[in-house]
C-alpha positions as CSV (number, residue, x, y, z in Angstrom):
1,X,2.6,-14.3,-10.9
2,X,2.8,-12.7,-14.0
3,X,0.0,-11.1,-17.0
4,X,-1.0,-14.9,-18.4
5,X,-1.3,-16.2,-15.2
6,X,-3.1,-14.0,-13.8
7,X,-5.6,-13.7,-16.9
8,X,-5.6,-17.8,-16.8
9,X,-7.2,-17.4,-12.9
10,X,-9.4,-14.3,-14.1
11,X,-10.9,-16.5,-17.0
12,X,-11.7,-19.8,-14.5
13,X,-13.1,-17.4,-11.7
14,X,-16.1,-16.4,-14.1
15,X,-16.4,-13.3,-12.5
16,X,-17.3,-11.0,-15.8
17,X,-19.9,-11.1,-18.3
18,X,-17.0,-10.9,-20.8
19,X,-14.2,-13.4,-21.7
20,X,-11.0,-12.5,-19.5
21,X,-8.3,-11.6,-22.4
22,X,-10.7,-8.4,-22.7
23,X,-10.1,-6.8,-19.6
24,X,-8.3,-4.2,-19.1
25,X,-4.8,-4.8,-16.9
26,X,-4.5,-1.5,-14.3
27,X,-1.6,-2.6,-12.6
28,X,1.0,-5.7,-11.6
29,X,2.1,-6.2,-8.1
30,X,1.3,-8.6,-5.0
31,X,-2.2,-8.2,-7.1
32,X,-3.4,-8.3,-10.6
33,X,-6.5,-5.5,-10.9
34,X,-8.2,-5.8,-14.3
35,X,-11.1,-3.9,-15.3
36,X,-14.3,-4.9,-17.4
37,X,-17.4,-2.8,-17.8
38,X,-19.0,-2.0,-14.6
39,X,-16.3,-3.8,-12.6
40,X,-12.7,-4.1,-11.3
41,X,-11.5,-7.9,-10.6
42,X,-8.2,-8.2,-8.0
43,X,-6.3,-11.2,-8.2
44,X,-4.3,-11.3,-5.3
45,X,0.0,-13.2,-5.9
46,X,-1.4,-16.3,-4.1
47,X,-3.3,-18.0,-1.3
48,X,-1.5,-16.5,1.3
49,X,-3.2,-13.1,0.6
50,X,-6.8,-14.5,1.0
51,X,-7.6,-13.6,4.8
52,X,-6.5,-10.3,4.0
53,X,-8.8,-10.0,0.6
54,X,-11.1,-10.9,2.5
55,X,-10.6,-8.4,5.8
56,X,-10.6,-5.8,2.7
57,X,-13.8,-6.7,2.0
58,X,-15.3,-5.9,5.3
59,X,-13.4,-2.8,5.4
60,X,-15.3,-1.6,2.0
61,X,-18.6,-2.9,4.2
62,X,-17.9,-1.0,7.3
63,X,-16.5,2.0,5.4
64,X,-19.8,2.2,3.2
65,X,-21.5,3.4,6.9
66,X,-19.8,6.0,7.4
67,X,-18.6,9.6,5.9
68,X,-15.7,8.5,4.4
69,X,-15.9,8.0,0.4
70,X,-14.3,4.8,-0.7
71,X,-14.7,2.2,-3.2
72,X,-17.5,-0.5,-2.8
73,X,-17.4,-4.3,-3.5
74,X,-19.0,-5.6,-5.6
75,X,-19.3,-9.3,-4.0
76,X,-18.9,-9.8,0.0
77,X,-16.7,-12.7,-0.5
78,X,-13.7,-13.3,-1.8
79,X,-12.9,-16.5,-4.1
80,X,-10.2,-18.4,-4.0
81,X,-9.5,-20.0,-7.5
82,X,-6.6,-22.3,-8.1
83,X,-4.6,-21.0,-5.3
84,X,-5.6,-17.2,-6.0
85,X,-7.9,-15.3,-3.9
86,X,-9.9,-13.0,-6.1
87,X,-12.0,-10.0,-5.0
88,X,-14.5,-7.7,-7.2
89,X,-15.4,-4.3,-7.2
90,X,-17.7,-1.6,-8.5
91,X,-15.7,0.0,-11.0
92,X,-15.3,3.8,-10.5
93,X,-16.0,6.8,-12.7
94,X,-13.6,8.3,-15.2
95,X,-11.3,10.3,-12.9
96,X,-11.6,14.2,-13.6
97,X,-7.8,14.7,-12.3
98,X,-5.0,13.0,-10.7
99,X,-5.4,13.1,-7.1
100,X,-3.3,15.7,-5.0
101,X,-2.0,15.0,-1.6
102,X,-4.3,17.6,0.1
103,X,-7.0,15.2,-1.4
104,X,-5.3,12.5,0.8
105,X,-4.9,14.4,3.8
106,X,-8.8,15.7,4.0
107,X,-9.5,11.5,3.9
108,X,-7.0,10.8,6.2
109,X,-8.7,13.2,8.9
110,X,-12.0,11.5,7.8
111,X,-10.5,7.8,8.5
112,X,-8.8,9.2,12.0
113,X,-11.4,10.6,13.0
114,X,-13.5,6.8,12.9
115,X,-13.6,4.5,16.5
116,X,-12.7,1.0,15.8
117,X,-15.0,-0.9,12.8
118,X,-17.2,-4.1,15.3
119,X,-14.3,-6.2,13.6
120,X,-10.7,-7.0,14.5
121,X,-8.2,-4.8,12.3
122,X,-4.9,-5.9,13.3
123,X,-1.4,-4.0,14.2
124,X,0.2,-2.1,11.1
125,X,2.8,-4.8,10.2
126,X,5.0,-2.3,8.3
127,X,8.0,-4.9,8.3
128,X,5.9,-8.1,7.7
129,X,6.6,-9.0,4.9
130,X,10.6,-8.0,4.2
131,X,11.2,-11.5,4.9
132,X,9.1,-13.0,2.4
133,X,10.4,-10.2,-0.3
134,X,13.4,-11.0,0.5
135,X,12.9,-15.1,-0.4
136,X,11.3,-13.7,-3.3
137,X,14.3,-12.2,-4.4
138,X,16.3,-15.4,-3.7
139,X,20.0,-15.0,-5.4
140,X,19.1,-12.0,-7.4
141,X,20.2,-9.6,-4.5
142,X,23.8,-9.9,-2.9
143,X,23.3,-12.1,0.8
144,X,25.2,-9.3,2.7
145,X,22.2,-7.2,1.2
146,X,19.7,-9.2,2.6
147,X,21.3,-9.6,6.1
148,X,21.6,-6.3,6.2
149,X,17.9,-5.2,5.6
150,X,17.0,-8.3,8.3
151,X,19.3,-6.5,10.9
152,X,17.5,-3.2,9.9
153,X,13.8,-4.4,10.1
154,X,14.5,-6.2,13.7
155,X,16.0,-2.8,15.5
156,X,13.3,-0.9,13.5
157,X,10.7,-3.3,14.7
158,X,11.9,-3.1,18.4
159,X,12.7,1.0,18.1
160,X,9.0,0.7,16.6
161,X,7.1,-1.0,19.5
162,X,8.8,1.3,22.1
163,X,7.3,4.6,20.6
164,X,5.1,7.3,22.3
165,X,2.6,8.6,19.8
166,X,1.4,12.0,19.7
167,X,-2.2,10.7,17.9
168,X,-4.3,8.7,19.8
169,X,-4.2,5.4,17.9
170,X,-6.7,3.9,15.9
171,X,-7.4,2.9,12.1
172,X,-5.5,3.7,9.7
173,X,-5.3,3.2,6.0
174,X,-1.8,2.0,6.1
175,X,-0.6,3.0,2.5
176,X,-1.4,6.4,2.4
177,X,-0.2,8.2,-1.1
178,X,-2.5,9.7,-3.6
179,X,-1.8,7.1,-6.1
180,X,-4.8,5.1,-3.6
181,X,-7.4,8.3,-3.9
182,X,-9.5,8.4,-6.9
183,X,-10.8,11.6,-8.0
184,X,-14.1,11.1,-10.1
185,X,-17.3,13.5,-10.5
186,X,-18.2,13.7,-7.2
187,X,-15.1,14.6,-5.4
188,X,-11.8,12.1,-3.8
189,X,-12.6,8.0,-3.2
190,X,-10.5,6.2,-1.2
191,X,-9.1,3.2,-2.7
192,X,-7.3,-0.1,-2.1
193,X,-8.6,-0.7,1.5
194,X,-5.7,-4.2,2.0
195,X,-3.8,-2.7,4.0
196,X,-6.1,-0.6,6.8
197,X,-4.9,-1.4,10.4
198,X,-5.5,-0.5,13.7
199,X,-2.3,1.0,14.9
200,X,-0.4,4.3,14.9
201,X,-2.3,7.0,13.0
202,X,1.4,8.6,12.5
203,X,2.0,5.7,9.7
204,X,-0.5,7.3,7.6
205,X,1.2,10.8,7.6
206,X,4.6,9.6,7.9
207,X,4.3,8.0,4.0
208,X,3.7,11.7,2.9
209,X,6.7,12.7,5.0
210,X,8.9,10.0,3.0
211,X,7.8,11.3,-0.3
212,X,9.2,14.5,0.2
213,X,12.3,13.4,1.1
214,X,13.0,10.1,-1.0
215,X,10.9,10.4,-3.9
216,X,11.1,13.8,-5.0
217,X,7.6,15.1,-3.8
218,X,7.4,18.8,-4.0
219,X,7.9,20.7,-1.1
220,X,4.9,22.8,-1.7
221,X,2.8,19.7,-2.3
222,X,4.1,18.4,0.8
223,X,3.0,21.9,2.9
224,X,-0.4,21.5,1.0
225,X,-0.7,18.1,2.9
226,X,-0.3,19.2,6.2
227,X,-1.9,22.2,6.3
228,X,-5.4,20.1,5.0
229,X,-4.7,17.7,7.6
230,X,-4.0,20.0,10.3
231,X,-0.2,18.9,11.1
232,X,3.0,18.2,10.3
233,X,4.4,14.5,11.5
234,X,7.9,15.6,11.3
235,X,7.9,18.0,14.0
236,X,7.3,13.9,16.0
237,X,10.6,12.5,17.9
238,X,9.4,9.3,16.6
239,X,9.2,10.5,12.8
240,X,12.4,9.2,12.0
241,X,12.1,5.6,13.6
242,X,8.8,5.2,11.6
243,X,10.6,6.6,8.5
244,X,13.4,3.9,8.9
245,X,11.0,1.2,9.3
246,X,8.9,2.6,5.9
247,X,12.6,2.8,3.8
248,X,13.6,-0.8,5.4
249,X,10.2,-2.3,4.0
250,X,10.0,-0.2,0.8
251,X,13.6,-1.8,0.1
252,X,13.1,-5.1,0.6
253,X,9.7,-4.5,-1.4
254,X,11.3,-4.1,-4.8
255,X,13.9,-7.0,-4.1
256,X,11.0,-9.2,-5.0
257,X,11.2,-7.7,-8.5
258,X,14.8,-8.0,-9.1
259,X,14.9,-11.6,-10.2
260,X,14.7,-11.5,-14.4
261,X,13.7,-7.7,-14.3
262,X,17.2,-5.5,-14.0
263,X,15.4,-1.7,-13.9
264,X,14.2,-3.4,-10.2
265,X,17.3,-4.8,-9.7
266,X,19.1,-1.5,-9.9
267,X,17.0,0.6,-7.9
268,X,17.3,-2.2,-4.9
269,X,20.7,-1.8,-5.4
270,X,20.5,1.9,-5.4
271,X,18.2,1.5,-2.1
272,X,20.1,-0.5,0.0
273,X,23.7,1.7,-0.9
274,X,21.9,4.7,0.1
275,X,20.6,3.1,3.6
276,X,24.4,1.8,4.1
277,X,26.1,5.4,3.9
278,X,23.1,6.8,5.5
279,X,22.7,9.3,2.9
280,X,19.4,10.7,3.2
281,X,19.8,13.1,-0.2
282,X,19.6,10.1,-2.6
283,X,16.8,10.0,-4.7
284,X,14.4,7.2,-4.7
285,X,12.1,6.0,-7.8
286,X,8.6,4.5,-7.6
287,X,8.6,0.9,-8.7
């Protein structure tokens, strides 16, 4: 789904008060998010992304009950227009500053410390969708690169399932960075709710863990993080099996961009290499 199609599926929603090719694009991925006015409009790759739209939803619901700050919809429903499910959302202030990751962490402990919502969240499915990435990609990757991150998701799946966590398990945000906390007049808002799980709170923390190594997050950012939440993950046996899983999926995630786009072509190249000489030094790049 690229910008016109997704502006086409904005327009015959009829969501905003204004016509579509005013809004604001925020950002590209497995959803468009335009803003208008008082509101923020998601338009999610296509129908396979409606049941979770719409378990986001009742996340925002259930989350709006308790003590941790987070964005509000603004319609409990989402729509699904030509193939598209579409969700709305109270737009948020202004931010006042980017959001730090001791502003995640302090959110984190707020979300860990919640019992289950009176709704079913399901398992983290971390590797769940490599396989469709990976058919997104089609011929755009090498096949022996594609084998190879299916060989890696199913021994990080099973290495996975057999863990011991030190957290007692519960809900968790599931793509914890601070690119998903919004700082705005009245302190950190947590945002983009898609992926909240119930599952191994050591997913949340582990994200933070693989910035610091892979993406170049600063080392005293990184201690800023665990001290607010009150530990580190890696000092876990199972940190690096989660961390393997998190690389495998985060791979396989930008494959889907290779096809007509070479900057995503390159860094899944540059991925996958690293993974195959197991060299943990190499530098990753947000995509």
């Amino acid at each position: 789904m690229d910008e016109a199609r997704a502006r086409d599926v904005l327009a015959a929603a009829g969501v905003l008060p204004d016509p579509a090719r005013d809004a604001r694009l925020l950002s590209l991925g497995e959803n468009a998010v335009f803003a208008a006015g008082d509101l923020v409009v998601k338009v999610g790759r296509d129908a396979g992304l409606l049941e979770r739209a719409r378990r986001e939803l009742a996340v925002a619901d259930w989350l709006a009950g308790t003590e941790v700050p987070a964005v509000r919809a603004a319609a409990p429903e989402p729509l699904l227009v030509e193939g598209h499910p579409v969700t709305v959302w109270h737009r948020l202030p202004e931010p006042v500053r980017p959001a730090e990751p001791r502003d995640l962490a302090r959110l984190l402990r707020a979300v860990h410390a919640l019992p289950a919502p009176g709704f079913a969240l399901p398992p983290r499915e971390l590797l769940g969708g490599v396989e469709r990435w990976l058919r997104l990609a089609g011929d755009a990757i090498d096949p022996g690169d594609a084998a190879y991150l299916r060989e890696r998701r199913d021994g990080f799946a099973a290495a996975a399932a057999a863990l011991t966590p030190r957290l007692a398990p519960g809900p968790v945000h599931g793509d914890a960075l601070p690119r998903n906390v919004h700082v705005g007049p009245d302190g950190p808002v947590l945002v983009d709710l898609e992926t909240f799980s119930a599952d191994l709170r050591e997913h949340d923390l582990v994200v933070m863990a693989l910035s610091r190594d892979r993406y170049g997050l600063d080392a005293r950012a990184y201690d800023a993080f665990t001290e607010a939440y009150g530990w580190d993950v890696r000092e876990w046996e199972g940190c690096p099996v989660l961390r393997g899983a998190r690389e495998t999926a985060s791979c396989a995630w930008v494959a889907q961009h290779a096809p007509g786009n070479p900057k995503a072509l390159a860094e899944f190249r540059r991925r996958v290499r690293s993974l195959r000489e197991g060299d943990e030094s190499v530098r990753w790049y947000p995509f």
